[in-house]
DOROMAR-132325 format. One line per field, with one value per residue: residue number from 1; residue in three letters; x, y, z of N, C-alpha, C in turn. Coordinates in Angstrom, 2 decimals. Example, Ala and Ser with C-alpha at 12.3 -4.5 7.8 and 13.67 -1.06 7.14 Angstrom:
! residues 2
num 1_2
residu Ala_Ser
nxx 13.19_12.85
nyy -5.69_-2.25
nzz 7.80_7.08
caxx 12.30_13.67
cayy -4.50_-1.06
cazz 7.80_7.14
cxx 13.20_12.90
cyy -3.30_0.03
czz 7.80_7.87
END
This chain:
! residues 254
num 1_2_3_4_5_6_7_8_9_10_11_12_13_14_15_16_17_18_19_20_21_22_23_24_25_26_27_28_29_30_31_32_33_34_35_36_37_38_39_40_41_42_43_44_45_46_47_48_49_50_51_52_53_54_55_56_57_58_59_60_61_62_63_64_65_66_67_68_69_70_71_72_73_74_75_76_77_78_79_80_81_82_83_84_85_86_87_88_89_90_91_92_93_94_95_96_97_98_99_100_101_102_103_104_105_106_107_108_109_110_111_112_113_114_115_116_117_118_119_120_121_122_123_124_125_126_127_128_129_130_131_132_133_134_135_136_137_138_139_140_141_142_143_144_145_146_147_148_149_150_151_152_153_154_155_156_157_158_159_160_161_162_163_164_165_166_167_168_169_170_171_172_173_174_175_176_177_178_179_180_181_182_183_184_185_186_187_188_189_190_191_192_193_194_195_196_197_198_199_200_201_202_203_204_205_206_207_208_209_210_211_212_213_214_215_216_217_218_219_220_221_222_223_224_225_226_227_228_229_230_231_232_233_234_235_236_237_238_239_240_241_242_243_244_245_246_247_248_249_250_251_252_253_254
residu Unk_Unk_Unk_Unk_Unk_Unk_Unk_Unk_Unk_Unk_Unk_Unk_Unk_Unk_Unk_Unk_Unk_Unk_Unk_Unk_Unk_Unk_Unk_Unk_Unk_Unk_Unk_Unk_Unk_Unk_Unk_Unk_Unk_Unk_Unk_Unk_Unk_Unk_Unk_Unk_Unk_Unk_Unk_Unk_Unk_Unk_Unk_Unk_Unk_Unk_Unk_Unk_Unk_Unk_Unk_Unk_Unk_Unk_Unk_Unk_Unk_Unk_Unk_Unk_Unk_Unk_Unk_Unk_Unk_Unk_Unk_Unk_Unk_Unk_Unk_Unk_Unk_Unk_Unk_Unk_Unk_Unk_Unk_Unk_Unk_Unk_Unk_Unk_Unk_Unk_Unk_Unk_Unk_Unk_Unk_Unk_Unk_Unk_Unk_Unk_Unk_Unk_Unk_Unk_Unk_Unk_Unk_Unk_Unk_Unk_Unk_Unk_Unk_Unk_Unk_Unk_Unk_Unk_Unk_Unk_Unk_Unk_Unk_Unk_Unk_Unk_Unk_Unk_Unk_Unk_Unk_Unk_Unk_Unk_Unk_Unk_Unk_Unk_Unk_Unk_Unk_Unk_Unk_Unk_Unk_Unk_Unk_Unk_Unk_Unk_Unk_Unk_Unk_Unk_Unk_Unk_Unk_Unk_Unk_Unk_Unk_Unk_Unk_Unk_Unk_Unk_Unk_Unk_Unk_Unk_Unk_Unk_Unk_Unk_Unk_Unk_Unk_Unk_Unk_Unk_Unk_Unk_Unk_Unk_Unk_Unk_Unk_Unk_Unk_Unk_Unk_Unk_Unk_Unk_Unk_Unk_Unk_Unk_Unk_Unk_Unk_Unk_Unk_Unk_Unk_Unk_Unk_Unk_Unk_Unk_Unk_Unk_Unk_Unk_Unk_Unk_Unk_Unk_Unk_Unk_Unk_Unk_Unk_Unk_Unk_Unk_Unk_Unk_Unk_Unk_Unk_Unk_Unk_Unk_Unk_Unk_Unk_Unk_Unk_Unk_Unk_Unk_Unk_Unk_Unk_Unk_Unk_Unk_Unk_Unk_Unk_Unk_Unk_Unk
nxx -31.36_-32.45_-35.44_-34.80_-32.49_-32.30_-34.30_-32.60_-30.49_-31.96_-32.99_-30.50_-29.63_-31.63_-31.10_-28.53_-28.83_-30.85_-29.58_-27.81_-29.38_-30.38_-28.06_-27.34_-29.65_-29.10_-26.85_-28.08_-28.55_-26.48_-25.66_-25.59_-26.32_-28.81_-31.14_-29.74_-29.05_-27.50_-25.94_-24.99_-23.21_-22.35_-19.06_-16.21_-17.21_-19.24_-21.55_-22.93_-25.87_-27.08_-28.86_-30.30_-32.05_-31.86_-30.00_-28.85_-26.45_-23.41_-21.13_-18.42_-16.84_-14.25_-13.48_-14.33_-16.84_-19.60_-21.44_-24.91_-27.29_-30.53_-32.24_-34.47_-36.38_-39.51_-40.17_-39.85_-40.90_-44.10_-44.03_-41.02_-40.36_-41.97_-41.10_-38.01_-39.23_-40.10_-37.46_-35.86_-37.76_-37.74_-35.23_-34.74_-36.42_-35.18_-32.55_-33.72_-34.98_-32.95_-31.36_-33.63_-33.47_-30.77_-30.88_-33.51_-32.65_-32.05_-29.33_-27.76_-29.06_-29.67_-32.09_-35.15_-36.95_-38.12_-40.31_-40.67_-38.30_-38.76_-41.03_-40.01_-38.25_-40.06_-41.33_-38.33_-38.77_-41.06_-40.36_-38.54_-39.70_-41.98_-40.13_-38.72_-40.76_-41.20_-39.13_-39.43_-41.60_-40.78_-38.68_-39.89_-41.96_-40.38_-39.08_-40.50_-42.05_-40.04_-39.96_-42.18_-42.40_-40.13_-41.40_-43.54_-44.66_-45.32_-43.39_-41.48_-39.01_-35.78_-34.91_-34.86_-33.40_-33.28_-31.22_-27.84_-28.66_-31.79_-31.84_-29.93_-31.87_-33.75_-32.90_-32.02_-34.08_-35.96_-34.34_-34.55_-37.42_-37.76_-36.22_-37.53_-40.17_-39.58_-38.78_-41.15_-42.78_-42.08_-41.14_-43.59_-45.33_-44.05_-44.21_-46.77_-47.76_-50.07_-51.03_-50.65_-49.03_-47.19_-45.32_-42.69_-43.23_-44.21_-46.69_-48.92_-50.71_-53.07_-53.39_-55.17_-56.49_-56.28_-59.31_-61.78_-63.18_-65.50_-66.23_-68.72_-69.15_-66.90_-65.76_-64.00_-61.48_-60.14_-58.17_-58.58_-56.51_-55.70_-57.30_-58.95_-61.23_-63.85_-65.24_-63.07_-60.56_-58.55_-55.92_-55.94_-57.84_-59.94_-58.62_-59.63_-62.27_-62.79_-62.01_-63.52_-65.79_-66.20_-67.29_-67.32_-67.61_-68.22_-67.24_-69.09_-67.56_-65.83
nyy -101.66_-98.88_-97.76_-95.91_-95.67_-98.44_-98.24_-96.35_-98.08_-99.56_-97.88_-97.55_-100.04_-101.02_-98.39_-99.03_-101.51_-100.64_-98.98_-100.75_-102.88_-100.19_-99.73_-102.48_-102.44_-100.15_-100.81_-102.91_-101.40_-100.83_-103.22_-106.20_-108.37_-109.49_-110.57_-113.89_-115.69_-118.93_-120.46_-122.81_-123.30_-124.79_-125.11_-124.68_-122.75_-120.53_-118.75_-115.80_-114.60_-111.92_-109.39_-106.38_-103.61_-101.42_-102.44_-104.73_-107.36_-109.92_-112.15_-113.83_-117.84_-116.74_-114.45_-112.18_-109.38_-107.58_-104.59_-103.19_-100.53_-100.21_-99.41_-97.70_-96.20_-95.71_-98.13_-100.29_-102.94_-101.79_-102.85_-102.48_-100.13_-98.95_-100.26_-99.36_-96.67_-97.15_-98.71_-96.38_-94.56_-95.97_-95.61_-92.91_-92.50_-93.88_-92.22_-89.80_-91.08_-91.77_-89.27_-88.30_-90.53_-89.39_-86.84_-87.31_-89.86_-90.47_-90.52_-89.16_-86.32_-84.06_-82.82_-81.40_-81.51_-84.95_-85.44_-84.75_-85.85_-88.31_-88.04_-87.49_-89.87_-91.61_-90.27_-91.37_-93.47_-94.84_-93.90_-95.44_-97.89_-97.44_-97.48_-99.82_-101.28_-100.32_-101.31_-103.91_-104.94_-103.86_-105.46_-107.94_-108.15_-107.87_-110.25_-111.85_-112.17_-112.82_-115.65_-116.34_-115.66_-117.81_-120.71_-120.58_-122.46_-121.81_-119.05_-118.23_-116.81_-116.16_-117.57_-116.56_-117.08_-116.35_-113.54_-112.96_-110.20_-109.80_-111.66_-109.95_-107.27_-108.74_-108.98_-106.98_-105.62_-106.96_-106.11_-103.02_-103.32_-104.51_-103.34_-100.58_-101.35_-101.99_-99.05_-97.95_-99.36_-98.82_-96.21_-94.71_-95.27_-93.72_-90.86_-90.36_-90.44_-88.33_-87.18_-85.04_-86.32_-88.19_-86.61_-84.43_-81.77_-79.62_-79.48_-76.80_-75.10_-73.05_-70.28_-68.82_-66.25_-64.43_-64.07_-61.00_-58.12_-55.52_-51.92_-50.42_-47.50_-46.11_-47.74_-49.66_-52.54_-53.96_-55.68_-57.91_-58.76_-62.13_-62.28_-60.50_-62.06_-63.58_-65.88_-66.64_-65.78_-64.15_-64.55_-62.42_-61.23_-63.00_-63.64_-61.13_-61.01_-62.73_-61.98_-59.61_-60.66_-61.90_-61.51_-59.84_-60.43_-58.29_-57.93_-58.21_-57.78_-56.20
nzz 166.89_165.22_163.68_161.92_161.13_159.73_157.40_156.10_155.91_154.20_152.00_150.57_149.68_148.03_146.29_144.89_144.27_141.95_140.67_139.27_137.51_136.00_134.82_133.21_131.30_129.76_128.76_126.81_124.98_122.88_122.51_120.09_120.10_119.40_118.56_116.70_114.37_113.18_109.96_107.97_104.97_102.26_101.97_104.47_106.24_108.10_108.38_110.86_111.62_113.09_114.91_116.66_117.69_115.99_113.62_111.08_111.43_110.39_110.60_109.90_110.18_109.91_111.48_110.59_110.23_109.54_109.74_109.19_108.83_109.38_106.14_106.24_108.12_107.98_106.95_109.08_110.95_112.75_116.20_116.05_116.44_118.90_121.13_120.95_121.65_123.87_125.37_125.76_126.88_129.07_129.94_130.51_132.65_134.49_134.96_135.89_138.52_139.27_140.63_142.21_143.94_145.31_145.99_148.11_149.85_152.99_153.77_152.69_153.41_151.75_151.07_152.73_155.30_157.02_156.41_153.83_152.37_152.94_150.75_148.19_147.88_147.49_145.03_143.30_143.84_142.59_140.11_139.57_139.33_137.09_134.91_135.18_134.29_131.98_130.29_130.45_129.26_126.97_125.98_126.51_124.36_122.19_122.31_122.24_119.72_118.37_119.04_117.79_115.23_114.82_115.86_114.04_111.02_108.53_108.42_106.19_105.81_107.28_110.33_113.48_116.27_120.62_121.96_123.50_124.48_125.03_127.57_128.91_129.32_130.76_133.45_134.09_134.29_135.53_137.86_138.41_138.39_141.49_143.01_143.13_143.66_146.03_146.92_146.74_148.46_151.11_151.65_150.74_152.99_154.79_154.07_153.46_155.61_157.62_160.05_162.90_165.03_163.85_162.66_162.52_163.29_165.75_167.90_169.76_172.66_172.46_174.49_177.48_178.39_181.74_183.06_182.36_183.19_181.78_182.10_181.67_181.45_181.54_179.30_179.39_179.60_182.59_184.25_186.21_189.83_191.15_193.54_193.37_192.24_192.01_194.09_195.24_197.81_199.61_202.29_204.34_204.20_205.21_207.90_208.68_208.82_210.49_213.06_213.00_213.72_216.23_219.20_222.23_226.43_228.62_231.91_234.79_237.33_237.07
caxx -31.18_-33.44_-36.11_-34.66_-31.31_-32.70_-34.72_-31.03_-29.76_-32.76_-32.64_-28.81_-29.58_-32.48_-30.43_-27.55_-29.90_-31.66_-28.50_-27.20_-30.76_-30.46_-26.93_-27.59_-30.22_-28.75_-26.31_-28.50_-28.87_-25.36_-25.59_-25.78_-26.99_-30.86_-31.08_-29.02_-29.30_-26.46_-26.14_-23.98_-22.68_-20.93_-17.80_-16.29_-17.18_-20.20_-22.20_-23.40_-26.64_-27.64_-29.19_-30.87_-33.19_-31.03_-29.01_-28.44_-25.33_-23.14_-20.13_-18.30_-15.95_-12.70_-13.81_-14.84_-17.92_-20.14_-22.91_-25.26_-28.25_-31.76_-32.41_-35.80_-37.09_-40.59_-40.73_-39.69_-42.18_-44.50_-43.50_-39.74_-40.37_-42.00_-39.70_-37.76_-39.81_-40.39_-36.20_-35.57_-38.32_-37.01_-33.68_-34.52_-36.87_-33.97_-31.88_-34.38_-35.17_-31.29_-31.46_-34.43_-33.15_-29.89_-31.80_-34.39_-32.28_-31.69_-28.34_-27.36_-29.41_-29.58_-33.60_-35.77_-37.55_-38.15_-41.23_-40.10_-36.95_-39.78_-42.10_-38.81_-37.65_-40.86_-41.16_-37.95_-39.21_-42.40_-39.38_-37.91_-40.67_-42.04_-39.02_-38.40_-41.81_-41.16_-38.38_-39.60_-42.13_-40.22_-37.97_-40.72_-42.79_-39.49_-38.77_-42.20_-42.02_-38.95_-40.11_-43.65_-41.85_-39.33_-42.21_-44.52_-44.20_-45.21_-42.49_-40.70_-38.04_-35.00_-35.53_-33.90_-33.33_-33.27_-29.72_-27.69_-29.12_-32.32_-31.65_-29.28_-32.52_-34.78_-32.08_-32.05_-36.02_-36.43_-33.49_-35.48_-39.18_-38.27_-36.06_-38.70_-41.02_-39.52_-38.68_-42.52_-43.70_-41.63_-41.33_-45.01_-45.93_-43.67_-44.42_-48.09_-48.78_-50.47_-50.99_-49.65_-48.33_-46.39_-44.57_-41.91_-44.47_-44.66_-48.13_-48.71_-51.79_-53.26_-53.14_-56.17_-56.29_-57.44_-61.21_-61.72_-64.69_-65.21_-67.00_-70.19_-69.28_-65.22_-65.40_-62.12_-61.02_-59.31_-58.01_-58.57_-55.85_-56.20_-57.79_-60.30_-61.85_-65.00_-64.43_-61.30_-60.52_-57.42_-55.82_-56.06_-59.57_-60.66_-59.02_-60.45_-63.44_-62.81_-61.46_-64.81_-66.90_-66.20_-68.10_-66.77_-68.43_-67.79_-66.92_-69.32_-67.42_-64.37
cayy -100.74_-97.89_-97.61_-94.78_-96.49_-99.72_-97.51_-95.59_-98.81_-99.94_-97.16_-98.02_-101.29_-100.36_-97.56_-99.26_-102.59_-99.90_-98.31_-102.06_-102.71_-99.41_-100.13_-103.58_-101.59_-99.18_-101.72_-103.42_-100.47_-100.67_-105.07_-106.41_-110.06_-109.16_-112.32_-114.38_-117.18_-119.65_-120.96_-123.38_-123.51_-126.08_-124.76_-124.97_-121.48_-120.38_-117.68_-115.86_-112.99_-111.06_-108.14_-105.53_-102.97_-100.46_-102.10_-106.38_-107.68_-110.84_-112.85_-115.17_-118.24_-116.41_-113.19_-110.96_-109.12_-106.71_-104.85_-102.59_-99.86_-100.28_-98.84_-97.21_-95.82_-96.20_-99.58_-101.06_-103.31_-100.99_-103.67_-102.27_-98.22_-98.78_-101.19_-97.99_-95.66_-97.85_-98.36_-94.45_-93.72_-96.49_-94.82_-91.42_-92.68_-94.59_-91.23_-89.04_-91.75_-91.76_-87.71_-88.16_-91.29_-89.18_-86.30_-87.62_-90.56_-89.60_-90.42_-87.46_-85.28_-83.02_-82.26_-80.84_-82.55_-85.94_-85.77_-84.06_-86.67_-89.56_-88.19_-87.72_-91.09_-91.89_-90.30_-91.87_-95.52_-94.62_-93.65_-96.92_-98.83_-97.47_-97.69_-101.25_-101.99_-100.13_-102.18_-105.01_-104.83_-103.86_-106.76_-109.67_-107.76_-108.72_-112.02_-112.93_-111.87_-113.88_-117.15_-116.66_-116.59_-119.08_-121.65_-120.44_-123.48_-120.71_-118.39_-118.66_-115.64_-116.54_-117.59_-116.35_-117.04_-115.01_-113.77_-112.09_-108.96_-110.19_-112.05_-108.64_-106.61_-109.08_-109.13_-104.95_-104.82_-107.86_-105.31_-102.12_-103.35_-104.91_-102.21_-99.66_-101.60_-101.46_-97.93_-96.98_-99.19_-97.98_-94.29_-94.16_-95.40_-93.14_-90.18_-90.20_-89.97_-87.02_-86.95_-84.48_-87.07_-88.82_-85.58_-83.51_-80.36_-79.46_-78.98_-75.79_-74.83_-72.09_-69.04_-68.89_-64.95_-64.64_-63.50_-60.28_-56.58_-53.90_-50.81_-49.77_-45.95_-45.60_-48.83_-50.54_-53.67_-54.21_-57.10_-58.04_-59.49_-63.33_-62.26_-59.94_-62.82_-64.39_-67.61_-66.31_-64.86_-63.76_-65.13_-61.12_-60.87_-64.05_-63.34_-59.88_-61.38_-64.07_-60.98_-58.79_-61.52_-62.22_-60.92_-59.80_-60.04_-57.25_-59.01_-56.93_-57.31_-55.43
cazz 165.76_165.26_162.64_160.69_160.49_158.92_156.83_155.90_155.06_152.95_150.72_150.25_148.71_146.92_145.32_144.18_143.12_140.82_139.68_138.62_136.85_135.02_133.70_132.44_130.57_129.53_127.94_125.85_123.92_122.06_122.20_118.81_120.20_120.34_118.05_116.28_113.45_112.78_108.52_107.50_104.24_101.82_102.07_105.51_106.99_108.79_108.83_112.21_111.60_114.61_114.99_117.72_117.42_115.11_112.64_111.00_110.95_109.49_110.35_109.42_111.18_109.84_112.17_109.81_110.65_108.90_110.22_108.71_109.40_108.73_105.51_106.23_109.54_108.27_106.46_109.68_111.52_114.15_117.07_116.30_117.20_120.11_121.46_120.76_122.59_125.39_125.80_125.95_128.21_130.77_130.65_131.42_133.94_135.45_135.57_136.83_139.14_140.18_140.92_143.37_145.20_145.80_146.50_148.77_151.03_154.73_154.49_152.00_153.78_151.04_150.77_153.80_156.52_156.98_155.49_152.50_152.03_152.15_149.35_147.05_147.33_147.06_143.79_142.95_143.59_141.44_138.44_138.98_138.81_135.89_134.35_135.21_133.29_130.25_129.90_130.67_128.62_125.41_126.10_126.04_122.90_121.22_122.41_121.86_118.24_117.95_119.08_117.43_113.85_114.63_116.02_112.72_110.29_107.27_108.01_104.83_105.93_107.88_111.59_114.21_118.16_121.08_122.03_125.30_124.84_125.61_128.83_130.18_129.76_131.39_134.34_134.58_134.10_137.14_139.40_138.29_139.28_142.48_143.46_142.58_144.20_147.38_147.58_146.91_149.87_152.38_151.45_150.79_154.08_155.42_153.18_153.07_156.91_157.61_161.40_163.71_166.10_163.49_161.75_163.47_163.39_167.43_168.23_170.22_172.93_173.01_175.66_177.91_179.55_183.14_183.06_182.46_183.22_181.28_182.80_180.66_180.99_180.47_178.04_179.08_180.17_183.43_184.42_187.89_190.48_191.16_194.84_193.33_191.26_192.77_194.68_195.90_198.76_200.53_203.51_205.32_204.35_205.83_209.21_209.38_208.99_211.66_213.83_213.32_213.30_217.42_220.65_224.04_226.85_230.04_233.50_235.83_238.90_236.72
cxx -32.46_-34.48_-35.72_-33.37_-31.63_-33.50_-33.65_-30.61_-30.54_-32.68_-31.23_-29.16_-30.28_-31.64_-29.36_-28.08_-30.23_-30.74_-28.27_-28.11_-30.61_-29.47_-26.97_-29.01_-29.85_-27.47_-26.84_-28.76_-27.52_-24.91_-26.26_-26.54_-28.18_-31.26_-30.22_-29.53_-27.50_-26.68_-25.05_-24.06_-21.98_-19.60_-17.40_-16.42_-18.43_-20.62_-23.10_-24.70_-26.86_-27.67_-30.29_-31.76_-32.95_-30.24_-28.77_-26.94_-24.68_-22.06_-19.96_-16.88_-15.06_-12.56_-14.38_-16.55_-18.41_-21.44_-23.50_-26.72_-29.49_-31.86_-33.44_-36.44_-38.57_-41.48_-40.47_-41.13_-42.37_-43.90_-41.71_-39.71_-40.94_-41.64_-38.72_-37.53_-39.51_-38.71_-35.64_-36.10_-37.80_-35.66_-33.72_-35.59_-36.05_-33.22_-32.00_-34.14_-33.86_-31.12_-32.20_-34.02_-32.01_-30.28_-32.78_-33.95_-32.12_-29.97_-27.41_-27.57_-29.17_-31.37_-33.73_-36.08_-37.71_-39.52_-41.36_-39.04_-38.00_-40.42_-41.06_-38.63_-38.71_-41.68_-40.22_-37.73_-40.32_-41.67_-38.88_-38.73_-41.74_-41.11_-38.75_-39.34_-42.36_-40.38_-38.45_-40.89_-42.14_-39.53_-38.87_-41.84_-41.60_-39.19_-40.15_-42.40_-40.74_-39.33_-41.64_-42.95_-40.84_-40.35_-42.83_-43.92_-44.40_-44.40_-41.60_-39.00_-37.22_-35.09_-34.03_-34.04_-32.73_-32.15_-29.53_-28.54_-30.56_-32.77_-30.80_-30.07_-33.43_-34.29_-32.02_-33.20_-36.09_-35.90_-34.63_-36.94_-39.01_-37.48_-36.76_-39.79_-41.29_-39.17_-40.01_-43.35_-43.11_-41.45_-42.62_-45.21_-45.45_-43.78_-45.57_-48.86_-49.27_-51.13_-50.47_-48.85_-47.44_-45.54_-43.51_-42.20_-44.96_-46.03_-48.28_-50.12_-52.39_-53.43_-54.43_-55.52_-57.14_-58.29_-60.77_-62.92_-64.21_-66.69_-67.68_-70.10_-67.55_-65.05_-64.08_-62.38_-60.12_-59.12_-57.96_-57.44_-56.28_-57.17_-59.16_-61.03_-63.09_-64.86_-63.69_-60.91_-58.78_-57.34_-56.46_-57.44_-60.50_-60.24_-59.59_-61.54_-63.75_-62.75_-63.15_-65.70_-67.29_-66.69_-67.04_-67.54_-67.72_-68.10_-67.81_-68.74_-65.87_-64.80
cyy -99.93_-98.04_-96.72_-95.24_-97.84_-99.01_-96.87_-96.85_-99.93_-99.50_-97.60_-98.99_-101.18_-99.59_-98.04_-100.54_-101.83_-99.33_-99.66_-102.42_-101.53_-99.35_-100.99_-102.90_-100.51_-99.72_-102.61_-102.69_-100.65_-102.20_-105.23_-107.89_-109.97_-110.82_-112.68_-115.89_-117.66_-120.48_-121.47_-123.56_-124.35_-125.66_-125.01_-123.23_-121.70_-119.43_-117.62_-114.69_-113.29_-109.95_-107.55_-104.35_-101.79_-101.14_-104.18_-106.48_-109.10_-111.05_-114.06_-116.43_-117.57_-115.10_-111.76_-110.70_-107.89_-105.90_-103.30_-102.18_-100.23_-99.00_-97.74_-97.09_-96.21_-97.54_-100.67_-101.21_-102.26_-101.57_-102.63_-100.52_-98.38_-99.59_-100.51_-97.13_-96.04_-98.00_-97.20_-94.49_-94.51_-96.00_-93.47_-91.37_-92.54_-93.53_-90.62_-89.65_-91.59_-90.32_-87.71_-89.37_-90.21_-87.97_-86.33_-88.90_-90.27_-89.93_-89.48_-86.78_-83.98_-82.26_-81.58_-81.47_-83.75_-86.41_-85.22_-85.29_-87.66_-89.31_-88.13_-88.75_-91.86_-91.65_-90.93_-93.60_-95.78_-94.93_-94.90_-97.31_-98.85_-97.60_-99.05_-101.91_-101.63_-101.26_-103.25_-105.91_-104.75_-105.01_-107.93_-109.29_-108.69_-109.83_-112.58_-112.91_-112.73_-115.23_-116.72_-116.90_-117.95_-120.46_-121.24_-121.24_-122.25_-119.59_-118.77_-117.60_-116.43_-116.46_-117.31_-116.56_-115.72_-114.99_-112.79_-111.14_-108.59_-110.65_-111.02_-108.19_-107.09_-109.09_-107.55_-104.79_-105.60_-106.63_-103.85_-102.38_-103.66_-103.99_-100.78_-99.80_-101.48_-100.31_-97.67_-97.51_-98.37_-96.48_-94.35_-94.09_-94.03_-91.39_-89.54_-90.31_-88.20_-86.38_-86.47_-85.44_-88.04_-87.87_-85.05_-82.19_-80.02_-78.78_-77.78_-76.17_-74.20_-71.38_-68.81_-67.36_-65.50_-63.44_-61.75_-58.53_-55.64_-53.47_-49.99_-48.11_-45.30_-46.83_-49.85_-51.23_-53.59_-55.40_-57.35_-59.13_-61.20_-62.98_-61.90_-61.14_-63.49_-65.73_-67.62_-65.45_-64.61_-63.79_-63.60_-60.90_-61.87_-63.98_-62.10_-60.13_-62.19_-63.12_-60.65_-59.46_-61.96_-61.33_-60.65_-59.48_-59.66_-58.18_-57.54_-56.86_-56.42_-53.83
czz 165.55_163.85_161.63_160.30_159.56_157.63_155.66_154.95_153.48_151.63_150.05_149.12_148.04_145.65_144.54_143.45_141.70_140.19_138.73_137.38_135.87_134.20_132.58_131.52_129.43_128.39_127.01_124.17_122.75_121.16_121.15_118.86_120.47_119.91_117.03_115.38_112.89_111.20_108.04_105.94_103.25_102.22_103.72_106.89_106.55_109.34_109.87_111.57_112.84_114.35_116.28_116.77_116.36_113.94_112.47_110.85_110.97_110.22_110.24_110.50_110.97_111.04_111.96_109.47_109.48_109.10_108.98_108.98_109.15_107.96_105.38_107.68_109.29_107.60_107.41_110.33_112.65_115.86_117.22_117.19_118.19_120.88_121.84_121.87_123.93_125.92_126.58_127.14_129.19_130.99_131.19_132.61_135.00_136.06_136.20_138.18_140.35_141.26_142.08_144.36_145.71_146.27_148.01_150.05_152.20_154.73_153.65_152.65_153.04_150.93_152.29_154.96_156.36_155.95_153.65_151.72_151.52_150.87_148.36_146.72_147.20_145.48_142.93_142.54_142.21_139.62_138.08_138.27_137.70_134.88_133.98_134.03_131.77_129.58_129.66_128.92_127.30_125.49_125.65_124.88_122.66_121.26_121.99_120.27_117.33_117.80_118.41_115.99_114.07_114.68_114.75_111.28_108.73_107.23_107.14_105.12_106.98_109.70_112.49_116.20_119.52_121.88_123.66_125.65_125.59_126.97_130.13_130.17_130.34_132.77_134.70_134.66_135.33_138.53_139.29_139.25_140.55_143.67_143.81_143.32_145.72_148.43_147.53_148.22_151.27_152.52_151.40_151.80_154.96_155.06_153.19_154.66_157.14_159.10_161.92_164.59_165.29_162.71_162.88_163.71_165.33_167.37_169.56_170.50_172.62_173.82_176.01_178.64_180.69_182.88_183.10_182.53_182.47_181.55_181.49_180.64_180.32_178.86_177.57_179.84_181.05_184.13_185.97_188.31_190.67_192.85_194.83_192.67_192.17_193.14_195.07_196.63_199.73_201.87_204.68_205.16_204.84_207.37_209.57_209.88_210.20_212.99_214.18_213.89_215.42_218.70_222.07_224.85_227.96_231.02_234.38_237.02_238.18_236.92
END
């Protein structure tokens, strides 16, 4: 199997790894299970809270749910907006990201030369993989902020544990980075040569003229035959020479 086919089929898996990764991402955004606290009651029903990065909400065993917004964009904790931020930007990483793998693969063949296709999907590994580590990144702020109050014996405020939504974006941020990771080595390498002998750029000689006089009173160049050239002599002018060059001597009794 050839190197550019294995190559072909790398990107493949890469690309659709990183698509999978950016979904499950991309799904956490709407998931209401970021965390969750369970409260039992005298009575025989049992309240569920959970809430995500937008909005708390309540049910109860009978099925009846209730959710509701955060009241105040800026009385929320700082930890929560860029949590936020950091979400967003890994999604429109991710998309971009999507644009230049499909863009830049060899087996679209939609970009330019080979070396052109590499630095694309080489930008598009770059998108993952920052991407992957925004995400990633906002993900374990919040879990870490979870289990630090829940373990904190002086939290007096209602404790809560860390729920699906959590564990789908640590599962899209792991496919992201290592997807990401492995389009930037292999496109880079391939991307970032810069040697004529490894490009598809045909290297060309240059044109050597045969030698050439120019006459000090007309001021032009004439190009002499290969015979006239010094060192070089022609077969007819070497036997003339061989010809002239010989003696005869007269028979006196003729």
């Amino acid at each position: 199997m050839k190197y550019r086919t294995v190559i072909m089929y790398m990107e493949i898996g890469c690309f659709v790894i990183c698509v999978c990764g950016w979904i499950l991402v991309c799904s956490t955004m709407p998931t209401e299970y970021w965390t969750f606290s369970e409260v039992a009651s005298i009575v025989l029903t049992t309240s569920n809270y959970f809430s995500n990065l937008w909005k708390d909400c309540i049910s109860d065993s009978t099925g009846v749910s209730d959710c509701k917004g955060f009241p105040s964009m800026l009385a929320l904790q700082m930890y929560i907006h860029l949590c936020r931020a950091l979400i967003i930007t890994s999604i429109i990483l991710g998309f971009f990201g999507a644009i230049l793998a499909l863009v830049g693969m060899k087996c679209t063949k939609i970009g330019g030369t080979e070396i052109i296709n590499a630095r694309v999907t080489f930008a598009a590994g770059m998108n993952y993989l920052v991407s992957g580590l925004c995400s990633m990144f906002a993900f374990s702020w919040y879990g870490s902020k979870v289990v630090a109050e829940f373990k904190n014996p002086n939290y007096k405020a209602q404790k809560f544990e860390l729920g699906a939504g959590l564990f789908i974006g640590w599962g899209g941020s792991t496919l992201l980075i290592c997807g990401g990771l492995v389009y930037s080595i292999f496109a880079g390498m391939e991307g970032c040569r810069s040697s004529p002998e490894n490009t598809d750029v045909p290297v060309y000689t240059t044109y050597r003229a045969p030698p050439s006089y120019t006459s000090s009173s007309a001021k032009r160049t004439y190009s002499l035959p290969p015979s006239s050239i010094p060192g070089r002599e022609s077969r007819k002018s070497r036997a003339s020479s061989r010809i002239s060059g010989r003696t005869y001597s007269t028979d006196p009794y003729v």
